[in-house]
C-alpha positions, 0 to 999 in steps of 0.5 A: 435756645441759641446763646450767643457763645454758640456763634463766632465773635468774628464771623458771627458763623454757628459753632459747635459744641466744645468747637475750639476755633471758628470753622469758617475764620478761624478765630478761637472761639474762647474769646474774652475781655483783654486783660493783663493775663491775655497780654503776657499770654499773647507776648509768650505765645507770639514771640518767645514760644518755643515751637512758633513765633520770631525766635522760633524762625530765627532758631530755625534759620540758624540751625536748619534754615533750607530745610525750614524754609523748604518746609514752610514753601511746601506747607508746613506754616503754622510754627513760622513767624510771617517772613514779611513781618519778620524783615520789618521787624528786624530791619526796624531793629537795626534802624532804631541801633543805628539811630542811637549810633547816628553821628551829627554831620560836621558843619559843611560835610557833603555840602556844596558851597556857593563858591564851588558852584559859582564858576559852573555855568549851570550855577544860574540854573540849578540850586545846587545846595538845596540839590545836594542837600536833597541827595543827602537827605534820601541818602539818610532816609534809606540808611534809617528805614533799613526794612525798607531799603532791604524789601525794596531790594528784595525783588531784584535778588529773587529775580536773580536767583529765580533765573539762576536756579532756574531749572528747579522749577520754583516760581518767582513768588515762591523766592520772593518768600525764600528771599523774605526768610533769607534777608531776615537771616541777614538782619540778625547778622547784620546786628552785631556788626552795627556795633563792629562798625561803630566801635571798629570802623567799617567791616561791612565787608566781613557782614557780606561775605558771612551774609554770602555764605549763609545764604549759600549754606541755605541753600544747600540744605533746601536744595539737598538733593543736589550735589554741594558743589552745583548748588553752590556754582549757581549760587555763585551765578544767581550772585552775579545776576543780583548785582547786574540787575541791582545796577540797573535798579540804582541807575534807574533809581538815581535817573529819577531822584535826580529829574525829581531834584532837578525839578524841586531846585532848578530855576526856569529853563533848567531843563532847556540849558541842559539839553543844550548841554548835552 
């Protein structure tokens, strides 16, 4: 007679005797009722194991990051954290440090006045506050959803090393998750400098030249067959090629923020007078 520990409680497929996980989903067959025991177990196995789980990746990062990240684009998975979950994480991490960092705008800083705008003949037209308060206030939304802002960035720099490291034969998706791990690796640099910037003023270019040479360290450990100095030429190229098509992205990204803020705050016949305009 079947009992119902002989079936998967997720699958609901047949299990075999003493079948540690579910051959079809996968599931551990051991499933029991949450308590405070299988929470801490599942805190200590998902984070703070030491051979899988955040810090596990972000060790390996650190100390062997091409050949981890070499390893986990040929298979080997299972020890790794999942590289997406790993940039949401950590760009959640410095958003929520530069919340707790975040200065109160002075009164009247970054805004337009009526009388800067009074003498523009697009006055009539265009609510030129509310429009500048509009371009603030997606500013401010970018700087406070970093993981957002970094995977939105994502597929313009695999884009520019995939062209760039084009004769190695790997595949645009395979450096999206190359970048995945790498912007992660940038997010745990970027943390200390958070406090840098706030108690020392901006050293954001310190963050980006180390951020460069860890990447290009990175990468002459995943590329190891090649010599040093040729990895690193087309790294310095795949650098140029991120910026250049980086550029187009923010000039198409602003084109299109700015016709949606023209269209939020403009007045009737906005768009007329500045045809004319032009």
């Amino acid at each position: 007679m079947k009992t119902h520990e002989n079936r998967c409680r997720n699958c609901r497929q047949h299990l075999l005797l003493h079948q540690r996980f579910c051959h079809q989903c996968g599931q551990k067959t051991d499933t029991h009722r949450i308590n405070l025991h299988f929470l801490i177990h599942e805190l200590q196995h998902g984070v703070f194991h030491v051979d899988s789980g955040i810090l596990f990746t972000i060790r390996e990062l650190f100390t062997r990051p091409g050949h981890s990240i070499r390893e986990y684009i040929d298979g080997k998975r299972k020890p790794h954290f999942p590289p997406f979950t790993l940039v949401v994480i950590l760009g959640s991490v410095c958003a929520l440090i530069q919340y707790f960092f975040k200065k109160e705008p002075k009164e009247g800083d970054g805004l337009t006045t009526k009388q800067d705008t009074a003498d523009t003949s697009l006055a009539s037209y265009v609510d030129f506050e509310g429009l500048v308060a509009y371009f603030r206030h997606v500013i401010d939304w970018f700087s406070e959803h970093f993981a957002f802002t970094v995977l939105l960035v994502l597929p313009v720099a695999a884009l520019g090393y995939f062209l760039g490291f084009r004769k190695y034969r790997i595949n645009y998706p395979e450096w999206l998750v190359i970048m995945l791990f790498l912007a992660g690796q940038s997010l745990v640099l970027y943390i200390p400098f958070i406090f840098l910037n706030h108690f020392l003023g901006n050293q954001n270019g310190w963050f980006f030249l180390l951020s460069w040479g860890m990447i290009t360290f990175s990468l002459m450990q995943f590329f190891d067959e090649r010599g040093n100095n040729y990895v690193l030429l087309r790294s310095l190229w795949s650098t140029f090629l991120t910026y250049f098509f980086s550029l187009i992205y923010l000039v198409l990204a602003a084109l299109i923020f700015t016709v949606i803020g023209i269209l939020l705050y403009g007045y009737e016949g906005v768009f007329t007078k500045i045809i004319e305009k032009i």
